[in-house]
VOPAGU-2260 file (C-alpha; in pm, 1 decimal, decimal comma):
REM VOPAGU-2260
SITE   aa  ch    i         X         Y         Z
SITE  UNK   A    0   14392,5   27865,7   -2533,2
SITE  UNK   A    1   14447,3   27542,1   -2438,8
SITE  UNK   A    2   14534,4   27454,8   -2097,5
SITE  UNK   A    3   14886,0   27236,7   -1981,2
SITE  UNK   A    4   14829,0   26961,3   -1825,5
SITE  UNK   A    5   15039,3   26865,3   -1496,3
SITE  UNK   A    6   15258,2   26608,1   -1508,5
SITE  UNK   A    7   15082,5   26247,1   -1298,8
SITE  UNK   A    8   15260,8   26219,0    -974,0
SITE  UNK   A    9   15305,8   25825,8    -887,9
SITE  UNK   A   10   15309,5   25871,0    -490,5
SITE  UNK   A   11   15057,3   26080,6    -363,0
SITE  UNK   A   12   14864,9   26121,3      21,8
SITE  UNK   A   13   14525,7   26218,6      81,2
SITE  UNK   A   14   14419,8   26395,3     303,0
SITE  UNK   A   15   14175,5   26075,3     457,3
SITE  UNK   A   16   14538,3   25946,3     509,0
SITE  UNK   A   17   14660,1   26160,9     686,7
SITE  UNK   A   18   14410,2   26174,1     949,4
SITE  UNK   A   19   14417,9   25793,7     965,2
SITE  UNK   A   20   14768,7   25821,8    1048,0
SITE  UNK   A   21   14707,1   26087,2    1310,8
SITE  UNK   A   22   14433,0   25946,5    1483,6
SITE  UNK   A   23   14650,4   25605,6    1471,1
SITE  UNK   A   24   14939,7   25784,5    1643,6
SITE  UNK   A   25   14713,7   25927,5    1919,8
SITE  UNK   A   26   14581,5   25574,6    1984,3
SITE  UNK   A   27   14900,7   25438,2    2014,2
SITE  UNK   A   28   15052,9   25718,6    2199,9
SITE  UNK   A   29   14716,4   25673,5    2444,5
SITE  UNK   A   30   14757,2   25280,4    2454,6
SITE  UNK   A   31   15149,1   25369,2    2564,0
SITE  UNK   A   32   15033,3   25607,1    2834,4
SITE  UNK   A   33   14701,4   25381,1    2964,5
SITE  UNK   A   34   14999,2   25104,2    3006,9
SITE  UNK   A   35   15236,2   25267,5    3196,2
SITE  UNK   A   36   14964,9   25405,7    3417,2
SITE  UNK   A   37   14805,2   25056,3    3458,7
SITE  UNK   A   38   15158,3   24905,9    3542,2
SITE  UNK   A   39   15203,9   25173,0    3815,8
SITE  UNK   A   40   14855,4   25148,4    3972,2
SITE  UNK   A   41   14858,9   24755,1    3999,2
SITE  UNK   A   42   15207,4   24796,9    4178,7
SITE  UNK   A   43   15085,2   25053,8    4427,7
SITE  UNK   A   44   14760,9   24894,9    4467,1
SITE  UNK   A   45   14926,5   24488,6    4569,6
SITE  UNK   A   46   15147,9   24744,5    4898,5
SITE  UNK   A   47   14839,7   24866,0    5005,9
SITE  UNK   A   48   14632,8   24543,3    4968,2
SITE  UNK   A   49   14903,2   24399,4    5144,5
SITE  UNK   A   50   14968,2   24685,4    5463,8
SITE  UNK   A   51   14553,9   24666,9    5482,1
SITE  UNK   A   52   14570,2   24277,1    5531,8
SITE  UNK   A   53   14789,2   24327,5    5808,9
SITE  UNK   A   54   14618,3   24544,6    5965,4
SITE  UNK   A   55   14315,9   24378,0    5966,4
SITE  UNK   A   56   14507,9   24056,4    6113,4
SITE  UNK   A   57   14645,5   24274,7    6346,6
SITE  UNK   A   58   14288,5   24354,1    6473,1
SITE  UNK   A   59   14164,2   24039,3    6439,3
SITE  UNK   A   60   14455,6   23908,3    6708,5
SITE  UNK   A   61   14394,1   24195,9    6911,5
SITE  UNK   A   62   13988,9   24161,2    6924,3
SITE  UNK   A   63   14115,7   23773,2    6998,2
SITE  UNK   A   64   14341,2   23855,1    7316,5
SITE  UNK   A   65   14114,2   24079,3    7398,5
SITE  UNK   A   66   13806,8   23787,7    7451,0
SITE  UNK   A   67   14097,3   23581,9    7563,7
SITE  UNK   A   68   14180,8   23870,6    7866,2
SITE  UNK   A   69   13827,4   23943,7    7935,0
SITE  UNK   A   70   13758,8   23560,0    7994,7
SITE  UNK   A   71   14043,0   23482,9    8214,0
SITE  UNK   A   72   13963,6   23811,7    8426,0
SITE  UNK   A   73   13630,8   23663,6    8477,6
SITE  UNK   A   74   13751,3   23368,7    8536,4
SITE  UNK   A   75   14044,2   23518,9    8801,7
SITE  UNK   A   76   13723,5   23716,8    8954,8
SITE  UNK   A   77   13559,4   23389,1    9016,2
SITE  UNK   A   78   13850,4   23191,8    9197,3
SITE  UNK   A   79   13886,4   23518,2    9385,6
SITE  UNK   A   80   13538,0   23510,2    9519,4
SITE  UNK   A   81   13583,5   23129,7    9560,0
SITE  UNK   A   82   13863,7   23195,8    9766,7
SITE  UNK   A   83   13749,5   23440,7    9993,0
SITE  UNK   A   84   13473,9   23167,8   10053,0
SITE  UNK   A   85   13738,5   22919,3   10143,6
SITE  UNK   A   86   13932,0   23163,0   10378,6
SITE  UNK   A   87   13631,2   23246,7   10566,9
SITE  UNK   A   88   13494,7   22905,5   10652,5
SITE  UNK   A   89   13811,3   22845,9   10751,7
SITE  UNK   A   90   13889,4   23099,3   10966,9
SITE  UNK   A   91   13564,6   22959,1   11096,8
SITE  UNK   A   92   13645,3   22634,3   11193,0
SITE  UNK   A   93   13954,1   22760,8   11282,5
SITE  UNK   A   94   13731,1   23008,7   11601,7
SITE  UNK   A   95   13577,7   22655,2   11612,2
SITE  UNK   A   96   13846,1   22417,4   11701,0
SITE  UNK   A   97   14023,1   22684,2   11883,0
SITE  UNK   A   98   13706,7   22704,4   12149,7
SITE  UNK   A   99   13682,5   22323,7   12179,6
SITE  UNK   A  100   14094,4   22312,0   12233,2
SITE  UNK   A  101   14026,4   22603,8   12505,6
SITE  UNK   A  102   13742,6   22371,9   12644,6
SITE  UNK   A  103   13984,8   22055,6   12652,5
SITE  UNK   A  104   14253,8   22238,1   12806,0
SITE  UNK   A  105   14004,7   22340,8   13076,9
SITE  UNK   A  106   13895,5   22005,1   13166,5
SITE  UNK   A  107   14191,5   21852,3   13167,2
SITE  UNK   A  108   14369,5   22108,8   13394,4
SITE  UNK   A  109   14032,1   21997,1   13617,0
SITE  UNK   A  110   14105,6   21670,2   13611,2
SITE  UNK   A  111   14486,7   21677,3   13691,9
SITE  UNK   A  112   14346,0   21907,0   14009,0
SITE  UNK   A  113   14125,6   21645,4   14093,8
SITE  UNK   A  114   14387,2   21386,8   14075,1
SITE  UNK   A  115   14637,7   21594,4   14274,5
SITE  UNK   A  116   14380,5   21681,8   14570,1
SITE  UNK   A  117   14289,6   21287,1   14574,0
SITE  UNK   A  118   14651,2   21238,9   14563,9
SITE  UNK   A  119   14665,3   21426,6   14887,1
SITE  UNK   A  120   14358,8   21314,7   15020,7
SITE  UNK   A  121   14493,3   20932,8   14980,8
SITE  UNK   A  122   14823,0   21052,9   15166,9
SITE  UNK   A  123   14665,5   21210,0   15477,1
SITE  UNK   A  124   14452,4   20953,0   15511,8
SITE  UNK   A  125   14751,7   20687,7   15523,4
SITE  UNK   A  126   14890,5   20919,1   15705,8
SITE  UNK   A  127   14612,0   20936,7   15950,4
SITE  UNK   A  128   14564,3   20580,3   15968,3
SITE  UNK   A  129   14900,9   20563,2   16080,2
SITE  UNK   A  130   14864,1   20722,8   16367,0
SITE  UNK   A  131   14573,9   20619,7   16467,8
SITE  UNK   A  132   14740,6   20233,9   16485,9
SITE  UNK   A  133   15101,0   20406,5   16629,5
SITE  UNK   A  134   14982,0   20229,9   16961,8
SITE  UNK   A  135   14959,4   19916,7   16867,2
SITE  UNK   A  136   15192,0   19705,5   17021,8
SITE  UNK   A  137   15434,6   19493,9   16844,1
SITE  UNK   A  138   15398,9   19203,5   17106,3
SITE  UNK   A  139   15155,4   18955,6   16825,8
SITE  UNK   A  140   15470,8   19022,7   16595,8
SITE  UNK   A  141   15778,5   18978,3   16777,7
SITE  UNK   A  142   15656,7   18618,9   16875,7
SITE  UNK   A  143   15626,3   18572,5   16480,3
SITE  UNK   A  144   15908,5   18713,0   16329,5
SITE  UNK   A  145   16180,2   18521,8   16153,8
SITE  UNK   A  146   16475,9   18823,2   16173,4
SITE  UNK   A  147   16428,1   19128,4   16370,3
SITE  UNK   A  148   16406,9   19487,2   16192,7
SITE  UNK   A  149   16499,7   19847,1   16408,0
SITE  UNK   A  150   16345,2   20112,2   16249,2
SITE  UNK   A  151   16410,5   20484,5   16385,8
SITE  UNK   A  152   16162,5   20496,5   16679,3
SITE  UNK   A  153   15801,7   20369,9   16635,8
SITE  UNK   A  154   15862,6   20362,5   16263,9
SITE  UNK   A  155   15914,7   20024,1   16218,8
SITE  UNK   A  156   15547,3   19972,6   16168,4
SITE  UNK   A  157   15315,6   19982,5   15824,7
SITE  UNK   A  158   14929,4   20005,7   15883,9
SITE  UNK   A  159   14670,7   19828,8   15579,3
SITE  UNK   A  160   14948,2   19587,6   15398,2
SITE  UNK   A  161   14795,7   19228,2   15437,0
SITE  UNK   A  162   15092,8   19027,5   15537,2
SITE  UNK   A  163   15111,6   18667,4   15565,3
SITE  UNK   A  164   15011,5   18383,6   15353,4
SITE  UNK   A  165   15237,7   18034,1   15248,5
SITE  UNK   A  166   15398,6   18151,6   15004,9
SITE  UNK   A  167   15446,0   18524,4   14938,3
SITE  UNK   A  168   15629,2   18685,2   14654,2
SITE  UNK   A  169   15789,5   19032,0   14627,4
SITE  UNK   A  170   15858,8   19183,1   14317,6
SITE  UNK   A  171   16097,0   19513,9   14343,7
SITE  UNK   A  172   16128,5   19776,1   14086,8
SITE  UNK   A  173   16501,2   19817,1   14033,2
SITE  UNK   A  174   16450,2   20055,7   13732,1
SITE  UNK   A  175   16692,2   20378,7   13693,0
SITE  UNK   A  176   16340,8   20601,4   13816,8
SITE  UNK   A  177   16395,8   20445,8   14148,8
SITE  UNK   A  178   16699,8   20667,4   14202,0
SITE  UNK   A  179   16516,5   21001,5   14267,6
SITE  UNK   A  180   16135,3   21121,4   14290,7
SITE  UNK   A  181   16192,3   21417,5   14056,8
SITE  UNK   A  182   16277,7   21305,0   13686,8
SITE  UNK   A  183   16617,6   21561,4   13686,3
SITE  UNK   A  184   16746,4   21493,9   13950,4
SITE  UNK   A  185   16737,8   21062,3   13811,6
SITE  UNK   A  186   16910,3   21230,8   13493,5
SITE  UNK   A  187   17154,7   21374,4   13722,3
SITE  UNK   A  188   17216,2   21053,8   13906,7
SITE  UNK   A  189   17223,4   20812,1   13662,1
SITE  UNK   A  190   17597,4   20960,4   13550,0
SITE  UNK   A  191   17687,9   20922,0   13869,2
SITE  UNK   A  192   17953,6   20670,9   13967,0
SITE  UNK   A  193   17725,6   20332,7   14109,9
SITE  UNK   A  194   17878,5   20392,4   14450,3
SITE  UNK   A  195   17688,5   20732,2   14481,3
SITE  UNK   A  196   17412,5   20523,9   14261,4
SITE  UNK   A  197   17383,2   20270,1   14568,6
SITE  UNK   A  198   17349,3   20593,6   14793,1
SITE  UNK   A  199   17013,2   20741,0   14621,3
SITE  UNK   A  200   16787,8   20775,7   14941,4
SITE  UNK   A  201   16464,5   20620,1   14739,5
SITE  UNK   A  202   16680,8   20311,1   14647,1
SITE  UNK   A  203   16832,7   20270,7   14989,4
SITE  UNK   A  204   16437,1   20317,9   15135,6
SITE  UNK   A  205   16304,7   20067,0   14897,6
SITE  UNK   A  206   16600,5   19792,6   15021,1
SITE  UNK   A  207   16530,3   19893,7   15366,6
SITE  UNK   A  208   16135,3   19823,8   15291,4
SITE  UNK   A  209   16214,6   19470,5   15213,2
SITE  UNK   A  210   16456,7   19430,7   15456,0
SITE  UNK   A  211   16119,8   19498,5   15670,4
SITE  UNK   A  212   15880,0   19291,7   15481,7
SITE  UNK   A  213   16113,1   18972,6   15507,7
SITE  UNK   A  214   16082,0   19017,7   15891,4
SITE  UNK   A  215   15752,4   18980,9   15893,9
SITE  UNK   A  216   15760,7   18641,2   15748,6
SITE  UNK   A  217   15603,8   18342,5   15957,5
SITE  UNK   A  218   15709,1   18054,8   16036,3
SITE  UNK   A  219   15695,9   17724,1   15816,5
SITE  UNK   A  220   15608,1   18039,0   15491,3
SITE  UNK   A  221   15776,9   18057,2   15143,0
SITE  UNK   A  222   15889,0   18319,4   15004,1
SITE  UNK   A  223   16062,5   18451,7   14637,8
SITE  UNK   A  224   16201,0   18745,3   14581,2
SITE  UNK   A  225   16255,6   18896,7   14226,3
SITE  UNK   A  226   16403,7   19257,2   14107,1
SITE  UNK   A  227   16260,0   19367,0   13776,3
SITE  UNK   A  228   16359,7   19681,7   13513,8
SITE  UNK   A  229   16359,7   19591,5   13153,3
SITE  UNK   A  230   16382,5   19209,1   13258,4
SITE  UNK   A  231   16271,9   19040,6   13588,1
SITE  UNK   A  232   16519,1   18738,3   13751,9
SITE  UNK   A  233   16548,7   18637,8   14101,4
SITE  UNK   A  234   16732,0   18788,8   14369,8
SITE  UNK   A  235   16891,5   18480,3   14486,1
SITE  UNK   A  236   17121,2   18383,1   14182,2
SITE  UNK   A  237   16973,9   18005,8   14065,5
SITE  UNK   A  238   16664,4   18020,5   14249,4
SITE  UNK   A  239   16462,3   18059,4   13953,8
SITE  UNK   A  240   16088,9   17909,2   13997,8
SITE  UNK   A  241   16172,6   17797,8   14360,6
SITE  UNK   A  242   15981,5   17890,7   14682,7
SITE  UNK   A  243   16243,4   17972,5   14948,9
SITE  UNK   A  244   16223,8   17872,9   15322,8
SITE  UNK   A  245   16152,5   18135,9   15553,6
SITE  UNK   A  246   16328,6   17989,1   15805,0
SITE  UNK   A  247   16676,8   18069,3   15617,6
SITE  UNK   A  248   16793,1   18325,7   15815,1
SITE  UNK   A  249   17123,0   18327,0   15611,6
SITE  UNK   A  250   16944,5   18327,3   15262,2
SITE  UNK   A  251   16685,4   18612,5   15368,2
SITE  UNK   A  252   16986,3   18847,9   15474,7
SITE  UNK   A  253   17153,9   18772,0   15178,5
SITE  UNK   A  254   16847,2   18881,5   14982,4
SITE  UNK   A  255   16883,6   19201,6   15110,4
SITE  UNK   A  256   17274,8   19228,4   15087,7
SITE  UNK   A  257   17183,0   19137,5   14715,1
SITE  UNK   A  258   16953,1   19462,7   14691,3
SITE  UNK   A  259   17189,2   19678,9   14821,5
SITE  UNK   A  260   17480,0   19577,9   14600,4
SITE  UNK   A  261   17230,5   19621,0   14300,6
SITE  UNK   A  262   17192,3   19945,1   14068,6
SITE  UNK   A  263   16914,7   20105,3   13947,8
SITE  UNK   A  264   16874,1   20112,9   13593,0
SITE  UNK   A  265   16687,0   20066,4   13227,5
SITE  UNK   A  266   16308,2   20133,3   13202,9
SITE  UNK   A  267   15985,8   19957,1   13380,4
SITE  UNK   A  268   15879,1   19617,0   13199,0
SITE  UNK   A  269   15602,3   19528,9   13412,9
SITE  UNK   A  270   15493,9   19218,5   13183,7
SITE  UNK   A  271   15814,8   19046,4   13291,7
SITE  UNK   A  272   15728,3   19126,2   13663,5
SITE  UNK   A  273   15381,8   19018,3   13630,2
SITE  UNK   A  274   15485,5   18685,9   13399,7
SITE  UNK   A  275   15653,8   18524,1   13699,0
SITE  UNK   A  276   15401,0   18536,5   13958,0
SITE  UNK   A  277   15200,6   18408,1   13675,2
SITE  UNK   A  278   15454,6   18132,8   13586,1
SITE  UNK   A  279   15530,9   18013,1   13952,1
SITE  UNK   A  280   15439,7   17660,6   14032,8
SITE  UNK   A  281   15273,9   17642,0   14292,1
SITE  UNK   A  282   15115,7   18014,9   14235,4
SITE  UNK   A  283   15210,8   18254,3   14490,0
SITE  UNK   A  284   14865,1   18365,4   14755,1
SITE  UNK   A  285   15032,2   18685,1   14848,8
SITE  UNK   A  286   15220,2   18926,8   14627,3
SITE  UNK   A  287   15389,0   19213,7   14735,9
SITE  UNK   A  288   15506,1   19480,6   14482,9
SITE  UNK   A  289   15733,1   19780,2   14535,5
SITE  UNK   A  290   15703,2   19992,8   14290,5
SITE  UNK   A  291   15716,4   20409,3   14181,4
SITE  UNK   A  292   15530,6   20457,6   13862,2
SITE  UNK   A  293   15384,0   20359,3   13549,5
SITE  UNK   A  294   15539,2   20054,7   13276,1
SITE  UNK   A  295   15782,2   20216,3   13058,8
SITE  UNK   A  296   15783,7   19929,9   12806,9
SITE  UNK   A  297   15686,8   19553,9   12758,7
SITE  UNK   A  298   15953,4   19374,8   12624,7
SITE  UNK   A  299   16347,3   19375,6   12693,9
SITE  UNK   A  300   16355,8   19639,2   12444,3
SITE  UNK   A  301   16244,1   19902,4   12310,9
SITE  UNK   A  302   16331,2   20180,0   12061,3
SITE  UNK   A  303   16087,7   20435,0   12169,3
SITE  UNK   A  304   16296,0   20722,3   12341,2
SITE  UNK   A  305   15990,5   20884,4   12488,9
SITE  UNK   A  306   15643,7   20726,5   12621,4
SITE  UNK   A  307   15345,2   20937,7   12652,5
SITE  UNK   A  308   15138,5   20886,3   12987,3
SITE  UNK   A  309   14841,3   20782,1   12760,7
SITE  UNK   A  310   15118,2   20457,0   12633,7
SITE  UNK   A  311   15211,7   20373,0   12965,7
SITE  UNK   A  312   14861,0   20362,2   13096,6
SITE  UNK   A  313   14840,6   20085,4   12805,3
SITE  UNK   A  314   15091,2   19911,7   12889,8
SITE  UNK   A  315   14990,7   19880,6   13263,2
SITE  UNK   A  316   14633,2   19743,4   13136,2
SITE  UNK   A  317   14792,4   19482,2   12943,2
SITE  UNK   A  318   15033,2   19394,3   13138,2
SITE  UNK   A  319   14776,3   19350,1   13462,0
SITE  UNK   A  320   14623,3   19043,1   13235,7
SITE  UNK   A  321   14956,8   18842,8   13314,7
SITE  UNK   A  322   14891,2   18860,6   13674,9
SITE  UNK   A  323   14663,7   18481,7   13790,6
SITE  UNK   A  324   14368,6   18549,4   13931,0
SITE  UNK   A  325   14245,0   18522,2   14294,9
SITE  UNK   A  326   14579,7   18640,3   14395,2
SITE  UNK   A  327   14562,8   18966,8   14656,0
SITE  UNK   A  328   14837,4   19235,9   14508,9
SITE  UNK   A  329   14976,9   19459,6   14823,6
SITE  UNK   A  330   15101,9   19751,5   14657,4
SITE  UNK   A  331   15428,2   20029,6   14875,9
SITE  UNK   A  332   15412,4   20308,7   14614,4
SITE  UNK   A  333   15687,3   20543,7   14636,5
SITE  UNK   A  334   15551,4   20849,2   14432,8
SITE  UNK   A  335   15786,3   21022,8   14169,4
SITE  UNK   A  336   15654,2   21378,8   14049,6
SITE  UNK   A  337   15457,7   21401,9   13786,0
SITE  UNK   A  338   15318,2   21036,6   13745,0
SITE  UNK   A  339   14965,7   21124,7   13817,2
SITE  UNK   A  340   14818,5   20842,9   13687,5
SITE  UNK   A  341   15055,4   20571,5   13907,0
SITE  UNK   A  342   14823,3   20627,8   14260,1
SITE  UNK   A  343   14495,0   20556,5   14059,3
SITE  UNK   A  344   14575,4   20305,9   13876,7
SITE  UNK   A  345   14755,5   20091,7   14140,6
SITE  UNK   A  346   14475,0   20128,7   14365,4
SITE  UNK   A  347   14209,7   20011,1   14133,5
SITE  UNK   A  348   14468,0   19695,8   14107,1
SITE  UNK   A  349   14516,7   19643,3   14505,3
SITE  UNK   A  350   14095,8   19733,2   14556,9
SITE  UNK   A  351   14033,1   19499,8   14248,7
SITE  UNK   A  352   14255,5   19228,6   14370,8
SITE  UNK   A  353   14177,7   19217,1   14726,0
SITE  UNK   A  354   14452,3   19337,3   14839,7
SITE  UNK   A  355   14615,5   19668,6   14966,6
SITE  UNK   A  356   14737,3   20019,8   14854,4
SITE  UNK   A  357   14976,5   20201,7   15028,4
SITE  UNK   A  358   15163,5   20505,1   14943,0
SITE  UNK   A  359   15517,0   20498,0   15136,1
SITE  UNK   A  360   15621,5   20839,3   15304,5
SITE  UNK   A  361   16027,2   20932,9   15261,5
SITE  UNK   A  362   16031,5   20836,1   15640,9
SITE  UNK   A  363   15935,8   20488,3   15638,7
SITE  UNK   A  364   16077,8   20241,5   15754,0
């Protein structure tokens, strides 16, 4: 029996097809997946990346200030040691200059002893001398004597001044320290009216001393007379550079009435004192100087409101150079308190000079 044949079929699959179309869809389905998963990955894996950089600059800064830290602590440590070094040689020489300061202090409380106990040595031997010459007669001077002088009993005499000579000139200290021996009580009186001024008992002593000293002139003597503070001019009003007569009974009292009419005042200029026996023509060959302390200053002026006992000591030394030589300086110191250096150093002048040193008691004349 014959067999019917089927009927060709123009679009057919095999079964080879088939599974390359499966195996096509799982690749692409695959290829889809592996994307997406790659996409994700790369995302999360650029945070990360990104949080671990950080961190690791964070630790790198960190390990940084932490070298940085450790180095200035050492550093610190070492200026800390270095101090301490410091402090203690200090302190040091601090336990060293205050035992030579100690040592200082305790010689020169020694030596301002020393000066006070010569001080008082130098007195009671003028006062000893003194007394010792109270008996003298005053017979070889009253033959002498120009004007008379009356002093409160026996008084009226000074022992060790070298008197006499052709021409002598006195040189008073009219400075404001002549109105007191104690430095408050010249503050107090130097606000005073000038009447109670003119009634200080050192000035009034000091007048009275001249008033003496111009007794004792000789006969056929010179004489000037000049008052001195920050500038030095003659008591006698034009009698600049002139020797006076001695015998001038009416000039010599007004010299004195002068004196007492005249105020203490302004500082010590010793140069201007010492520049006229120097400038006197002839020179004098007797000078007498009344005087109570140290130069204050030498020149008119001066802006220095305070000068240290170590200055005036200076100024004394310079201004002795003005003085001419071979002349014999007789020296009435009236002490103020606290000058220590004024007895010593106008001795040295009087012994230098060959002349004499005396220091005046409140008494005298």
């Amino acid at each position: 029996m014959a067999r019917k044949r089927r009927p060709a079929e123009i679009f057919s699959m095999s079964f080879l097809d088939c599974m390359s179309c499966g195996f096509g869809a799982v690749i692409l389905f695959f290829m889809i997946i592996n994307s997406h998963v790659n996409a994700t990955t790369d995302d999360d894996t650029k945070e990360l990346m990104a949080e671990t950089n950080l961190l690791e600059i964070q630790v790198l800064e960190g390990r940084k200030n932490l070298a940085l830290a450790r180095n200035i602590k050492q550093k610190l440590e070492t200026e800390m040691e270095d101090a301490e070094s410091q402090i203690a040689q200090i302190i040091a020489l601090i336990q060293e200059l205050q035992a030579e300061l100690d040592k200082y202090d305790n010689e020169t409380l020694a030596k301002i002893k020393r000066i006070e106990k010569l001080q008082s040595d130098i007195k009671s031997l003028d006062e000893e001398v003194k007394r010792l010459l109270a008996l003298k007669k005053q017979q070889d001077a009253a033959g002498r004597q120009i004007r008379t002088f009356k002093g409160e009993g026996d008084r009226q005499y000074l022992t060790g001044l070298k008197l006499g000579g052709d021409r002598t000139l006195i040189l008073v200290d009219r400075s404001a320290s002549m109105l007191a021996d104690k430095l408050v009580n010249i503050l107090r009186r130097r606000n005073l009216p000038e009447a109670d001024q003119l009634r200080s008992r050192k000035w009034r002593q000091v007048v009275a001393s001249v008033d003496w000293l111009t007794s004792q002139f000789a006969q056929g003597s010179e004489y000037q007379i000049y008052m001195f503070n920050n500038k030095a001019e003659p008591v006698i009003q034009g009698s600049e550079g002139i020797w006076l007569k001695a015998e001038d009974d009416t000039q010599l009292d007004e010299a004195v009435r002068v004196l007492r009419r005249t105020v203490p005042a302004n500082g010590t200029n010793m140069h201007a004192a010492f520049r006229v026996a120097k400038e006197l023509n002839p020179r004098p060959d007797n000078i007498i100087l009344l005087v109570d302390g140290m130069p204050t200053m030498e020149a008119e002026s001066t802006n220095k409101a305070v000068v240290s006992a170590g200055e005036r000591a200076n100024i004394f030394t310079r201004a002795v150079r003005e003085l001419p030589s071979g002349v014999p300086i007789n020296i009435l110191l009236y002490p103020m308190e606290g000058d220590l250096n004024a007895p010593i150093s106008y001795w040295s002048l009087a012994l230098t000079s060959g002349g004499s040193f005396v220091s005046v008691s409140r008494d005298w004349p």
